[in-house]
PyMOL Python script that loads the backbone (N, CA, C, O; Angstrom):
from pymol import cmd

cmd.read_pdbstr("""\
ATOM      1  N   UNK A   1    -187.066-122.314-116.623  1.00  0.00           N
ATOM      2  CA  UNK A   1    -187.087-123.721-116.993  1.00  0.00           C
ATOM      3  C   UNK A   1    -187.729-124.515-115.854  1.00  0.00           C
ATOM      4  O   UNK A   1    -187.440-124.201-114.699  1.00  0.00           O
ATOM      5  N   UNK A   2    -188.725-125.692-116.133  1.00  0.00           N
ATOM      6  CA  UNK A   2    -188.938-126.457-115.011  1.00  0.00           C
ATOM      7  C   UNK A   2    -188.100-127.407-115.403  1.00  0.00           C
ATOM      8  O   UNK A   2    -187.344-127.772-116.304  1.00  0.00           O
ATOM      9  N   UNK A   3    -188.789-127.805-113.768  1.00  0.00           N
ATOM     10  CA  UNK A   3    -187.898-129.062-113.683  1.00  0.00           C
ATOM     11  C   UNK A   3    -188.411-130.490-114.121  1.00  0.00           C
ATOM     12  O   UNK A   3    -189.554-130.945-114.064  1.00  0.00           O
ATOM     13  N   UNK A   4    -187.288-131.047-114.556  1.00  0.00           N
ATOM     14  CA  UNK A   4    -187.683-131.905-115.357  1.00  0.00           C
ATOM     15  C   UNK A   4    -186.369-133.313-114.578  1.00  0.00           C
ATOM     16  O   UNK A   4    -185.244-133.635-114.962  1.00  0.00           O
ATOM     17  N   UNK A   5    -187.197-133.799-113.437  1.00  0.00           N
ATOM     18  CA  UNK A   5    -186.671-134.770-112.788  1.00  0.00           C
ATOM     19  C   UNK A   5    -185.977-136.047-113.465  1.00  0.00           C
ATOM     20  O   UNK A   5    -184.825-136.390-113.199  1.00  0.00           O
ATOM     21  N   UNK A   6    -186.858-136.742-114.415  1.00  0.00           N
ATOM     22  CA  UNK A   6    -186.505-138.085-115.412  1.00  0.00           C
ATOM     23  C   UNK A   6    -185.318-137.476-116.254  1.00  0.00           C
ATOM     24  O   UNK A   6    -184.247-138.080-116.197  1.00  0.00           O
ATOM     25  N   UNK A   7    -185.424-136.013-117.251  1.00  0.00           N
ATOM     26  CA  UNK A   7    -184.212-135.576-118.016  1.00  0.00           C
ATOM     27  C   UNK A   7    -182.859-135.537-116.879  1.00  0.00           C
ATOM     28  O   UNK A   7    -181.796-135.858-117.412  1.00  0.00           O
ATOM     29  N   UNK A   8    -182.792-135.277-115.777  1.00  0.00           N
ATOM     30  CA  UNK A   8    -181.807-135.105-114.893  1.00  0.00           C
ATOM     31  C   UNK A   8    -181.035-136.123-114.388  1.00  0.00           C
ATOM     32  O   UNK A   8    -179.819-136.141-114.195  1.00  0.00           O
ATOM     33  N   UNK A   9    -182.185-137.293-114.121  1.00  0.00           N
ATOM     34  CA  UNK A   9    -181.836-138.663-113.682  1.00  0.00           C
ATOM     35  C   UNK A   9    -180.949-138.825-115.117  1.00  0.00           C
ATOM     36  O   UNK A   9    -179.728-138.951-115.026  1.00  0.00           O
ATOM     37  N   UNK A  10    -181.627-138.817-116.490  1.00  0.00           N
ATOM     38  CA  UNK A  10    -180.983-139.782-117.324  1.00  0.00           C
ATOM     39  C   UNK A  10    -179.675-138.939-117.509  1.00  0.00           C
ATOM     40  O   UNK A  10    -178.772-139.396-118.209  1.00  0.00           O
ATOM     41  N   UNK A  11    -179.575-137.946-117.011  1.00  0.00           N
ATOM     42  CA  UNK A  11    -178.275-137.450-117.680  1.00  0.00           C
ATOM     43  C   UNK A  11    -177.571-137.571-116.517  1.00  0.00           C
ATOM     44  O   UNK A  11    -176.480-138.085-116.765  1.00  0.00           O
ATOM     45  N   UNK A  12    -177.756-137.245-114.977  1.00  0.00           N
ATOM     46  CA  UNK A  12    -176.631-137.921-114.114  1.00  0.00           C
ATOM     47  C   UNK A  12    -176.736-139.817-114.343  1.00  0.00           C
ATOM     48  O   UNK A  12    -175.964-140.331-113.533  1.00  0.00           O
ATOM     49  N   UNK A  13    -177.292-140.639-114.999  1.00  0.00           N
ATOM     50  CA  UNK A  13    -177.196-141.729-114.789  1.00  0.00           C
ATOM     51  C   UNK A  13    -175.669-142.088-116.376  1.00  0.00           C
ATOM     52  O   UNK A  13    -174.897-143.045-116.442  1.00  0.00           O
ATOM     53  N   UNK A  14    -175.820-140.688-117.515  1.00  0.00           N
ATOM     54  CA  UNK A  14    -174.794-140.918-118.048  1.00  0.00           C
ATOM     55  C   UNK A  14    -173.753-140.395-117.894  1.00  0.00           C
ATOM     56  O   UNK A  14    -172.845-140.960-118.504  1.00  0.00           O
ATOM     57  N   UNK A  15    -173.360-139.205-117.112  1.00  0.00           N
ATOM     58  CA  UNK A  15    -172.275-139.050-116.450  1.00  0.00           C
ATOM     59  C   UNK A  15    -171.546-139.943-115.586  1.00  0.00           C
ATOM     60  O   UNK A  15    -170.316-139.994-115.600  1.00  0.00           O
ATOM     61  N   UNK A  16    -172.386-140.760-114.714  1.00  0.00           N
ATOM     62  CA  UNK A  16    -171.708-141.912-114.015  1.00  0.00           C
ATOM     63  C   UNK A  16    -171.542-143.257-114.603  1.00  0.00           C
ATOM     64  O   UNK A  16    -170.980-144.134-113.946  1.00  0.00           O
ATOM     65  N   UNK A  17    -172.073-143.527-116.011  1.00  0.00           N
ATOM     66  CA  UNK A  17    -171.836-144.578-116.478  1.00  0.00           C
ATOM     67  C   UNK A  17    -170.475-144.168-117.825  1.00  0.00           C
ATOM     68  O   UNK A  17    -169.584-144.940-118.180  1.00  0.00           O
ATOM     69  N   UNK A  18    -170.688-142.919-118.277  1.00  0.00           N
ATOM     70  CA  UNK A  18    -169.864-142.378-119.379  1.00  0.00           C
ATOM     71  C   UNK A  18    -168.347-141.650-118.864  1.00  0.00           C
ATOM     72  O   UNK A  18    -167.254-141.622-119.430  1.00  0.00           O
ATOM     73  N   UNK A  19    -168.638-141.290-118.017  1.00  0.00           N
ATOM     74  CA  UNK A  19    -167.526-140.496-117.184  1.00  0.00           C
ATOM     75  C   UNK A  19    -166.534-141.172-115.805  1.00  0.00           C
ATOM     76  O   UNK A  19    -165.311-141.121-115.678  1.00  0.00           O
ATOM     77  N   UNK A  20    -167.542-141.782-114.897  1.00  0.00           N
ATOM     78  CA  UNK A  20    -167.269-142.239-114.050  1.00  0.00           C
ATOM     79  C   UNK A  20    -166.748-144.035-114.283  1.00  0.00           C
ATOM     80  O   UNK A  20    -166.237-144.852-113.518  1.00  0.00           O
ATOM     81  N   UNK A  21    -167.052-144.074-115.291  1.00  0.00           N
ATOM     82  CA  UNK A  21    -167.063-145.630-116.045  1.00  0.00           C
ATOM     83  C   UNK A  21    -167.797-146.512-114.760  1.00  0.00           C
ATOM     84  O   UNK A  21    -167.490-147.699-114.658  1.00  0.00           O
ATOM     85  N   UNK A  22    -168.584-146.029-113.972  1.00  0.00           N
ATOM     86  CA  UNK A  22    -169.529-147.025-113.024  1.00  0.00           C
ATOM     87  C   UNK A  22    -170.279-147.879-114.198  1.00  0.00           C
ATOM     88  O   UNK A  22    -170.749-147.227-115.130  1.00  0.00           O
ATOM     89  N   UNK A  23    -170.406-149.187-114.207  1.00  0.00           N
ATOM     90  CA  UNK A  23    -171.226-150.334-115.056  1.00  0.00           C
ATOM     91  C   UNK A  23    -172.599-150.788-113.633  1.00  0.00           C
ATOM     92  O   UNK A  23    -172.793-151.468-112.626  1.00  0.00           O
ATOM     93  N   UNK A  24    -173.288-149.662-114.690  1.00  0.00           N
ATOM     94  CA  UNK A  24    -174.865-149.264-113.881  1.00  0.00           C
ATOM     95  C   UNK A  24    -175.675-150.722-113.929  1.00  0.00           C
ATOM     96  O   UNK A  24    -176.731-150.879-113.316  1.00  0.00           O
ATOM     97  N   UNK A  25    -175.032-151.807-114.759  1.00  0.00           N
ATOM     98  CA  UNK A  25    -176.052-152.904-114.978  1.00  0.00           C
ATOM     99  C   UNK A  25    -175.927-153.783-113.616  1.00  0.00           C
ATOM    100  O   UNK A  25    -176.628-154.784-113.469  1.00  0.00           O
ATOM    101  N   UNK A  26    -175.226-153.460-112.870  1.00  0.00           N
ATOM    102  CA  UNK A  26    -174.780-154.133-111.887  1.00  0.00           C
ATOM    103  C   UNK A  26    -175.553-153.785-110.297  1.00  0.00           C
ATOM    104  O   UNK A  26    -175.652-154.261-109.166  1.00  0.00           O
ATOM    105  N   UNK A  27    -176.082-152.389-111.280  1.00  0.00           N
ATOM    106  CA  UNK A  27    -176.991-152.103-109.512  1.00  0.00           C
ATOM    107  C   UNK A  27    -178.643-151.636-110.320  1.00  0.00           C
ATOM    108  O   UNK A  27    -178.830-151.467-111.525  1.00  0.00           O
ATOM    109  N   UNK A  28    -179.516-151.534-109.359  1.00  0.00           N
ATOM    110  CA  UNK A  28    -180.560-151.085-109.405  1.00  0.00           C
ATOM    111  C   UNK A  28    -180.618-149.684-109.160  1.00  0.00           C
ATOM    112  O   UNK A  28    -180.728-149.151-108.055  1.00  0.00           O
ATOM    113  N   UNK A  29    -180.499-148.886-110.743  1.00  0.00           N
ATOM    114  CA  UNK A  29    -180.062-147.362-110.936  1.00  0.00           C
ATOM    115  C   UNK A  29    -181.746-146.311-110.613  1.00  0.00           C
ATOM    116  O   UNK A  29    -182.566-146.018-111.484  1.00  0.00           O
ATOM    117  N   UNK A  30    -181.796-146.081-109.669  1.00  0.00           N
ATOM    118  CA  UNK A  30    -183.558-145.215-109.789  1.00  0.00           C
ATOM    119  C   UNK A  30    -183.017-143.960-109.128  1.00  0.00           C
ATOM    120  O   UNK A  30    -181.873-143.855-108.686  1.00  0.00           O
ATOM    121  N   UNK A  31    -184.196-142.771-109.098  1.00  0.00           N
ATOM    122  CA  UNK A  31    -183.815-141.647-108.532  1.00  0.00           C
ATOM    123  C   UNK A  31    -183.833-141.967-107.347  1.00  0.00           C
ATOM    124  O   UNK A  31    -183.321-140.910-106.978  1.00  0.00           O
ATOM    125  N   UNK A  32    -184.043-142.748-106.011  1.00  0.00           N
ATOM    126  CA  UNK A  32    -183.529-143.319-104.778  1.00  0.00           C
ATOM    127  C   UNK A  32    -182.291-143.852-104.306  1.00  0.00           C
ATOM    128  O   UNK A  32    -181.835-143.950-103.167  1.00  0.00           O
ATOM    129  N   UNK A  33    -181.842-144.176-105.433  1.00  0.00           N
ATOM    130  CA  UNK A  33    -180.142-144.693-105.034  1.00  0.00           C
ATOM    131  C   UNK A  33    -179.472-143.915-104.369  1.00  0.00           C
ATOM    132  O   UNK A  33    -179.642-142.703-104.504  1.00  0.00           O
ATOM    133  N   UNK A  34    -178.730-144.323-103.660  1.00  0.00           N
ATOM    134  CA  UNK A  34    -178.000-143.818-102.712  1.00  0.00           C
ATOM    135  C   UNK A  34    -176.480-143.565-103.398  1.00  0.00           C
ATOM    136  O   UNK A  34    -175.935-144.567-103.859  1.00  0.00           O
ATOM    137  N   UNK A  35    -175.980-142.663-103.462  1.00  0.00           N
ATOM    138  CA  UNK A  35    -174.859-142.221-103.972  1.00  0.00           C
ATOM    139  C   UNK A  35    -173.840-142.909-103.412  1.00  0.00           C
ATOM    140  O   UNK A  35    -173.288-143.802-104.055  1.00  0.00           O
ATOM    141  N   UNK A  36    -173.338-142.495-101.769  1.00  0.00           N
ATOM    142  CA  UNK A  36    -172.489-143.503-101.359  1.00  0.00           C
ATOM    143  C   UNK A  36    -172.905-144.739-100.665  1.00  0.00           C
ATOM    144  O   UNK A  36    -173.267-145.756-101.256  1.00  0.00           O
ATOM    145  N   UNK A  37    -172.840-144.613 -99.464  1.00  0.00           N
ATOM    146  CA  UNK A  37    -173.134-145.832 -98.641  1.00  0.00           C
ATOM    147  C   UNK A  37    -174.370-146.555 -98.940  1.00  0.00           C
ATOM    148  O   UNK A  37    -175.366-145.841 -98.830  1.00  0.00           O
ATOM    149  N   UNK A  38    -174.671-148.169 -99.403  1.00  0.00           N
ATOM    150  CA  UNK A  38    -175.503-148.729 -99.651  1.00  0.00           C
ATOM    151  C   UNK A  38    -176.093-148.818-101.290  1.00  0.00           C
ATOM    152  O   UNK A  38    -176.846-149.624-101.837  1.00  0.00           O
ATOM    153  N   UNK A  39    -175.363-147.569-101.794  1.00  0.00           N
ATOM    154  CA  UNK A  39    -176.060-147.929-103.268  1.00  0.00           C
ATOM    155  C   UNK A  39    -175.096-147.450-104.106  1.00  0.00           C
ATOM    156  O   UNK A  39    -175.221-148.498-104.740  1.00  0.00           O
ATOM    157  N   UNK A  40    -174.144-146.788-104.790  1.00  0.00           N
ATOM    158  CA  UNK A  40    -173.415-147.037-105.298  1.00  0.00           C
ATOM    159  C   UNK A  40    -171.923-147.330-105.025  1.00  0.00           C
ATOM    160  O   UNK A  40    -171.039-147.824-105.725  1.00  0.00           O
ATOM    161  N   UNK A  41    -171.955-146.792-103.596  1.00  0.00           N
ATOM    162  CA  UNK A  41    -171.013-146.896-102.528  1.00  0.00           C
ATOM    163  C   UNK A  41    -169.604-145.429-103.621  1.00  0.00           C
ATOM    164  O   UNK A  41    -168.516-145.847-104.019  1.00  0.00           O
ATOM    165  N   UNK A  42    -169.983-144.097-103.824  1.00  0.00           N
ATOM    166  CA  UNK A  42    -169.235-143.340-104.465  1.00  0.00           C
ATOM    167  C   UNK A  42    -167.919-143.335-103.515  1.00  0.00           C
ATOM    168  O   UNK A  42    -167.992-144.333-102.798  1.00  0.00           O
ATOM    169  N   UNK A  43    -166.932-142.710-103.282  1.00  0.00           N
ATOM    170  CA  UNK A  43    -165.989-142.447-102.522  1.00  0.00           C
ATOM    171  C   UNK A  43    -165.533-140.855-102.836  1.00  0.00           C
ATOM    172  O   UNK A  43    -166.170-140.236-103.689  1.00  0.00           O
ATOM    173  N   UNK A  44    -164.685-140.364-102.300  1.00  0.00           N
ATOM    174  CA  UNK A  44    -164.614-139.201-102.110  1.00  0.00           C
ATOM    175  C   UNK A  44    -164.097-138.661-103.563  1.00  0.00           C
ATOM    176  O   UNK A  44    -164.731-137.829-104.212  1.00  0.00           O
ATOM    177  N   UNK A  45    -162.804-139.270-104.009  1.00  0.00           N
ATOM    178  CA  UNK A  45    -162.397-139.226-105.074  1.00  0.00           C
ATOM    179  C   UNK A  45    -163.503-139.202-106.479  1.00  0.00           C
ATOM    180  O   UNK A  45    -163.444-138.403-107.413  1.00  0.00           O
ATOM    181  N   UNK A  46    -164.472-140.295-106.303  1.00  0.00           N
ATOM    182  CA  UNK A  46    -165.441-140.468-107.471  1.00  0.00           C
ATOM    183  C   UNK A  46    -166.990-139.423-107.069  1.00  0.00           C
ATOM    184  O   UNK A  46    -168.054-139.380-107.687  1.00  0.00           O
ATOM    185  N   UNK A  47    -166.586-138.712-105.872  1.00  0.00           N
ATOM    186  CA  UNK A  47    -167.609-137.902-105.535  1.00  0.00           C
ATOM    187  C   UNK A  47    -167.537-136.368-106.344  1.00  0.00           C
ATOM    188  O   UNK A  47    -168.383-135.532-106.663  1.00  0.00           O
ATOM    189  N   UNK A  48    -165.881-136.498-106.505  1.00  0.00           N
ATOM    190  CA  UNK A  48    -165.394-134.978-106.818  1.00  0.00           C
ATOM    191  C   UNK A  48    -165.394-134.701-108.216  1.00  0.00           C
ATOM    192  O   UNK A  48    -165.496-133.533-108.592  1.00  0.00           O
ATOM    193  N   UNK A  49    -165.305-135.507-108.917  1.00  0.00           N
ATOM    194  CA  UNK A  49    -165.401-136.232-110.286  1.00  0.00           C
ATOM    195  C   UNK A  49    -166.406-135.734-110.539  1.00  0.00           C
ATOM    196  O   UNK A  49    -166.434-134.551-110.878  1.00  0.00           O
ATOM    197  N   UNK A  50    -167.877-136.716-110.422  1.00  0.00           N
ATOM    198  CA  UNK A  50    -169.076-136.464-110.268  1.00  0.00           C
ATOM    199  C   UNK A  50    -169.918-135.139-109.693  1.00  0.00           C
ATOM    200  O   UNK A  50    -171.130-134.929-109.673  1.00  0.00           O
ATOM    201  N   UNK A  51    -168.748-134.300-109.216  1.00  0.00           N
ATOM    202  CA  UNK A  51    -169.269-132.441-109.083  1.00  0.00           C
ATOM    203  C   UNK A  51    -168.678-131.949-110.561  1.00  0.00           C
ATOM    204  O   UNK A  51    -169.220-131.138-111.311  1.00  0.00           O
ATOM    205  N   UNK A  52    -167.425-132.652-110.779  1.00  0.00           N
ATOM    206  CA  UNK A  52    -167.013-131.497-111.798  1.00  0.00           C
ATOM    207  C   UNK A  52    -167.380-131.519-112.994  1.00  0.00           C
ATOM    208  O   UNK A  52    -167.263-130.574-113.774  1.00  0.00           O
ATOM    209  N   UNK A  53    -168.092-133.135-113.364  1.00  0.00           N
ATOM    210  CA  UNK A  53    -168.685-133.372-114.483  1.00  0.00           C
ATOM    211  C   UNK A  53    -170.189-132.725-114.343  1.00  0.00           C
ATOM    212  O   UNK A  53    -170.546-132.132-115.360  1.00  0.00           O
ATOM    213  N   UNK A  54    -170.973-132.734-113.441  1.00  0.00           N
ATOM    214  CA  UNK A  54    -171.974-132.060-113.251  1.00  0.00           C
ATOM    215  C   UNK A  54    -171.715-130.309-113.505  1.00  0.00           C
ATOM    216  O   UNK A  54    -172.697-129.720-113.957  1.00  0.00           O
ATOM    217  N   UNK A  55    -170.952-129.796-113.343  1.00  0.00           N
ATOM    218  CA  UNK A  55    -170.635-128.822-113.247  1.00  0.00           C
ATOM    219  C   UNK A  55    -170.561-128.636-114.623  1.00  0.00           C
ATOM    220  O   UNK A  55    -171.279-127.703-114.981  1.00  0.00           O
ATOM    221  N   UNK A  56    -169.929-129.208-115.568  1.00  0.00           N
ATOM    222  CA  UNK A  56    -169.251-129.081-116.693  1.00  0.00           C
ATOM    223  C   UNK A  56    -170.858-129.234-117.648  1.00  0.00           C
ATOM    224  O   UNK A  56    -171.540-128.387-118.224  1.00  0.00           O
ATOM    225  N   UNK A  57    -170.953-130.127-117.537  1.00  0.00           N
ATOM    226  CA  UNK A  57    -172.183-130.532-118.210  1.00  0.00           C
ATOM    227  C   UNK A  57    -173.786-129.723-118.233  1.00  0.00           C
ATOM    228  O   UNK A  57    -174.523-129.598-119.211  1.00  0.00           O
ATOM    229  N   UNK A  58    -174.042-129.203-116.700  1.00  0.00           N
ATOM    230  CA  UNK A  58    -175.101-128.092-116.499  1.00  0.00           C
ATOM    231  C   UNK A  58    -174.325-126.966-116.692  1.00  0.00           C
ATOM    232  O   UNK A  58    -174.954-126.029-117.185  1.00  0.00           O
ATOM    233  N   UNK A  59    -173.360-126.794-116.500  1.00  0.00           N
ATOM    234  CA  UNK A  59    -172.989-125.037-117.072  1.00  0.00           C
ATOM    235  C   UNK A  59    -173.089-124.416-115.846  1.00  0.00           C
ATOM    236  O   UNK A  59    -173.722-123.362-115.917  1.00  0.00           O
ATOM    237  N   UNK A  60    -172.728-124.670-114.857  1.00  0.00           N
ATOM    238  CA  UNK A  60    -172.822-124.141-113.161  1.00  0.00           C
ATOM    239  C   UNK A  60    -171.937-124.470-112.233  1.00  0.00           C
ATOM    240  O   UNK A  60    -171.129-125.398-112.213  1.00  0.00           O
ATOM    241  N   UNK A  61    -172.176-123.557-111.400  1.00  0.00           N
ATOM    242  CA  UNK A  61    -170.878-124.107-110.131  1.00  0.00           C
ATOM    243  C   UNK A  61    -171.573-123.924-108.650  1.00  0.00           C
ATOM    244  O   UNK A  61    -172.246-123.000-108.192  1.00  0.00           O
ATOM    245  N   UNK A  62    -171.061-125.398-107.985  1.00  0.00           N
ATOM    246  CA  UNK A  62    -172.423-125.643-107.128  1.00  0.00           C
ATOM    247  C   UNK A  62    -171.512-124.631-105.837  1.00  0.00           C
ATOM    248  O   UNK A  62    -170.316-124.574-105.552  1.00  0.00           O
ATOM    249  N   UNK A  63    -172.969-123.791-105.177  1.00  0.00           N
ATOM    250  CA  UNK A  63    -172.005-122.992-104.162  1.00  0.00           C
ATOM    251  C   UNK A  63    -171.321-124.233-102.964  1.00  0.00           C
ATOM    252  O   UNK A  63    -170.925-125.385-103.143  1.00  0.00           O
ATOM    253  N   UNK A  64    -171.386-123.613-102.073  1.00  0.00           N
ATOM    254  CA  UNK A  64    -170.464-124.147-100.647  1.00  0.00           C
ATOM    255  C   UNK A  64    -171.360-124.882 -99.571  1.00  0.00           C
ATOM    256  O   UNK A  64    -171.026-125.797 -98.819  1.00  0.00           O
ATOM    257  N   UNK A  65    -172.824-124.125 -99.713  1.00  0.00           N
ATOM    258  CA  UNK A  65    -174.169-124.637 -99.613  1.00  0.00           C
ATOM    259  C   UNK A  65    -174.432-125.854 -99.464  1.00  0.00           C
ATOM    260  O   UNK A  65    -174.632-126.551 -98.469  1.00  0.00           O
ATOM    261  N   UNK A  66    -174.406-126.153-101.154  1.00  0.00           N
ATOM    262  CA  UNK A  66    -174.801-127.278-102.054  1.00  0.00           C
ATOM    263  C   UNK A  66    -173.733-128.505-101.531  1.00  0.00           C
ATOM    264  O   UNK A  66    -174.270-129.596-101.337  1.00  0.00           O
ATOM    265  N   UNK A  67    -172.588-128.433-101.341  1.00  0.00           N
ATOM    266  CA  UNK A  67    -171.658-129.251-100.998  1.00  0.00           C
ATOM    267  C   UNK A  67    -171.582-129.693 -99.691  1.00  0.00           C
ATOM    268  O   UNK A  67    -170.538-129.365 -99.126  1.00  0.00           O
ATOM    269  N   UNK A  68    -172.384-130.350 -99.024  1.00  0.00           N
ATOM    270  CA  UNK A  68    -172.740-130.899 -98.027  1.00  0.00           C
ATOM    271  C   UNK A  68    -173.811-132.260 -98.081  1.00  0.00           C
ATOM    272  O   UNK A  68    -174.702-132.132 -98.920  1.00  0.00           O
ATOM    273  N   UNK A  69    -173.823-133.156 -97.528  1.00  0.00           N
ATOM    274  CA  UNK A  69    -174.035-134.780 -97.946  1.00  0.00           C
ATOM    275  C   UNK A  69    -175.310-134.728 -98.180  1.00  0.00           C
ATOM    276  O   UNK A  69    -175.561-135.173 -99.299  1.00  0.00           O
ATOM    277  N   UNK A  70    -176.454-134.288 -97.462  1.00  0.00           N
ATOM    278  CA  UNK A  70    -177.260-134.330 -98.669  1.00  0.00           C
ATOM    279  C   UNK A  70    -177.585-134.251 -99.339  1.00  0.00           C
ATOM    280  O   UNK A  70    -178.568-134.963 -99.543  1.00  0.00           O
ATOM    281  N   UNK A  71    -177.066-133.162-100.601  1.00  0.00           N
ATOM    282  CA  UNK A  71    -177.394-133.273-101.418  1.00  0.00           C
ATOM    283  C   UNK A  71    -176.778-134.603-102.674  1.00  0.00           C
ATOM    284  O   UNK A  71    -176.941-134.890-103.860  1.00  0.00           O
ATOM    285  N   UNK A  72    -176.027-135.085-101.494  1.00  0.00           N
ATOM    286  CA  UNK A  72    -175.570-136.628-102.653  1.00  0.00           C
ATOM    287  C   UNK A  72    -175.903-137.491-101.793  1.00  0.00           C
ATOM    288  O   UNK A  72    -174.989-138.164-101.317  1.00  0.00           O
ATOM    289  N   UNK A  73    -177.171-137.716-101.371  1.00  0.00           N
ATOM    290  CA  UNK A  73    -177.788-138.644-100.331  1.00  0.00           C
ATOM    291  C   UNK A  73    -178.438-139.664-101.562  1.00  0.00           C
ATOM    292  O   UNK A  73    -178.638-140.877-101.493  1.00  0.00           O
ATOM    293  N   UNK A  74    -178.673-138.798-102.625  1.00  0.00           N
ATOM    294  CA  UNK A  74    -179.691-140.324-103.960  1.00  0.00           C
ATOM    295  C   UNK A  74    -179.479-139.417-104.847  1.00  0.00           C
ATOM    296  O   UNK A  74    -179.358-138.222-104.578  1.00  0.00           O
ATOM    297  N   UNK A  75    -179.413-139.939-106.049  1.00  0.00           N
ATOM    298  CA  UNK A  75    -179.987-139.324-107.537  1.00  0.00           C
ATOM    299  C   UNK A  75    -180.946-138.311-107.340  1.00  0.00           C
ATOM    300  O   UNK A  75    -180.547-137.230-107.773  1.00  0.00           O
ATOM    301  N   UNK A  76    -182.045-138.279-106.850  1.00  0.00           N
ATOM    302  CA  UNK A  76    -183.211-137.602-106.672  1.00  0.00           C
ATOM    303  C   UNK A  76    -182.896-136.072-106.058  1.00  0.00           C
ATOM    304  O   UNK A  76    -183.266-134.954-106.416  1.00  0.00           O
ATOM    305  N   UNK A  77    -181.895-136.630-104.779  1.00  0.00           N
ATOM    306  CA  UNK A  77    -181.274-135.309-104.023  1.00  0.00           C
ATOM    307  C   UNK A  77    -180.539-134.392-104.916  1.00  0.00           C
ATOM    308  O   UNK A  77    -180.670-133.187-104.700  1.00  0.00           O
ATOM    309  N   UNK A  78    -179.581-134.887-106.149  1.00  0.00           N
ATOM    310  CA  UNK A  78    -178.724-134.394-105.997  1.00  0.00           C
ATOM    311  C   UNK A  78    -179.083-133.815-107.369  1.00  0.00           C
ATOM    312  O   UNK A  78    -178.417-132.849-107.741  1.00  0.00           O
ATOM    313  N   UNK A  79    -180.181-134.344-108.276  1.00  0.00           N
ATOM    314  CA  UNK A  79    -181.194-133.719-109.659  1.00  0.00           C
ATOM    315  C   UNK A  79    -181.879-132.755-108.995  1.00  0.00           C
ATOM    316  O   UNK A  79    -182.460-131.987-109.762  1.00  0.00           O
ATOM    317  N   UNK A  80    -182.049-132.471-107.577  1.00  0.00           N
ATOM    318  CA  UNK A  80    -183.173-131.084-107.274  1.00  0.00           C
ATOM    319  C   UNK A  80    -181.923-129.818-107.250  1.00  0.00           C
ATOM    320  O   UNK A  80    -182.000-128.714-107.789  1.00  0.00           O
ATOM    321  N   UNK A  81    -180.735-130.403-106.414  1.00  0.00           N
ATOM    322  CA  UNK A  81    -179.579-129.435-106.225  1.00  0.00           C
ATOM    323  C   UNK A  81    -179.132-129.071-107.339  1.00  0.00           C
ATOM    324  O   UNK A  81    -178.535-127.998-107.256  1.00  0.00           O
ATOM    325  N   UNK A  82    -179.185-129.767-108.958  1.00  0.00           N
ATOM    326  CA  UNK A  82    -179.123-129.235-109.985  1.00  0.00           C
ATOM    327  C   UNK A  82    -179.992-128.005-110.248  1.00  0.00           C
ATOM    328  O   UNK A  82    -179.780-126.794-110.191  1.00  0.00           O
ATOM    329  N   UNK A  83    -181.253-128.905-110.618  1.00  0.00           N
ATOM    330  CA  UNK A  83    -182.140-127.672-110.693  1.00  0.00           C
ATOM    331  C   UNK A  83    -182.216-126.272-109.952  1.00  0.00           C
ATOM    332  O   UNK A  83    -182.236-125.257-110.648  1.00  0.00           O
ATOM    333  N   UNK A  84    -182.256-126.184-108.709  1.00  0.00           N
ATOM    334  CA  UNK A  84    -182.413-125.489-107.641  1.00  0.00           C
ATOM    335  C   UNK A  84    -180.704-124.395-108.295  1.00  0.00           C
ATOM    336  O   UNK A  84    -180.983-123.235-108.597  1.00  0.00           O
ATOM    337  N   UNK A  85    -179.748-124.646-108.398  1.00  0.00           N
ATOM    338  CA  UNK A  85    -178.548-124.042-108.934  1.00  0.00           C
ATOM    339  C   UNK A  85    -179.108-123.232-109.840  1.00  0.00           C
ATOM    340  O   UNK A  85    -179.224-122.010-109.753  1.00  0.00           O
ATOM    341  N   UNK A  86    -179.567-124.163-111.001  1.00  0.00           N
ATOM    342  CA  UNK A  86    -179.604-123.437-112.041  1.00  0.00           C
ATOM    343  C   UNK A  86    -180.898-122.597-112.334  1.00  0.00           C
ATOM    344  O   UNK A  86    -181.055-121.843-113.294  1.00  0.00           O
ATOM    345  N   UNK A  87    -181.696-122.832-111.444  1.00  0.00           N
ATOM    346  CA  UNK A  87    -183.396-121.545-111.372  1.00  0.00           C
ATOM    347  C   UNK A  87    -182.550-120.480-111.094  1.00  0.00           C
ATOM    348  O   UNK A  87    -182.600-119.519-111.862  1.00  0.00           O
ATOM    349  N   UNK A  88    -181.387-120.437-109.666  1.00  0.00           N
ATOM    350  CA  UNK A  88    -180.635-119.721-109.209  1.00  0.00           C
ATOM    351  C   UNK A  88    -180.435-118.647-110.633  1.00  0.00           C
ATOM    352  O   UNK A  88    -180.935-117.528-110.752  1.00  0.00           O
ATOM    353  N   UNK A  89    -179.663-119.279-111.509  1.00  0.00           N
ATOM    354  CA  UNK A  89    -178.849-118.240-112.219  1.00  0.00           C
ATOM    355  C   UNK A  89    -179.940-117.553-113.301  1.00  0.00           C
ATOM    356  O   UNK A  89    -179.552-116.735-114.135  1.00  0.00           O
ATOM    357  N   UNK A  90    -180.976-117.862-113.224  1.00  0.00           N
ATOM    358  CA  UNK A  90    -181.957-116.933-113.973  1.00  0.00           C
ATOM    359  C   UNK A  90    -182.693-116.079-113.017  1.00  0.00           C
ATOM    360  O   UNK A  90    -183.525-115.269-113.426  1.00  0.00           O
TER     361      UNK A  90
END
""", "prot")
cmd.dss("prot")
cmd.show_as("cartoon", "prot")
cmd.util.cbc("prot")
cmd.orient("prot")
């Protein structure tokens, strides 16, 4: 499968608006946003959330690797750590 950056954005942008109940109209949502500090400001609690719905939703489990801050540095970071998982399992 390639990657398909915009399908990734729109589907972490509905996990955090559908799941996370974040009301996205309130910020400027792009693949640059910053997950915590400065752009959606996540917290640890709504960080863990946001693995397990990712998890649930791609069908994967991010290694020990993957779980380290950059890869939730922006949308952008954290749609490649999707992808990059899931090339993994093929």
């Amino acid at each position: 499968m390639t990657f398909d950056k915009h399908n990734h954005l729109d589907v972490l942008k509905a996990i955090l608006a559908e799941e996370l109940k974040l009301d996205l109209d309130t910020f400027d949502v792009s693949g640059g946003t910053a997950l915590t500090d400065g752009g959606l400001d996540l917290d640890s609690v709504k960080l863990m959330e946001l693995i397990t719905a990712v998890e649930e939703r791609f069908g994967f489990r991010f290694d020990d690797e993957d779980l380290r801050p950059a890869t939730f540095e922006s949308l952008d970071a954290l749609a490649q750590a999707i992808e990059k998982r899931r090339a993994d399992r093929t």
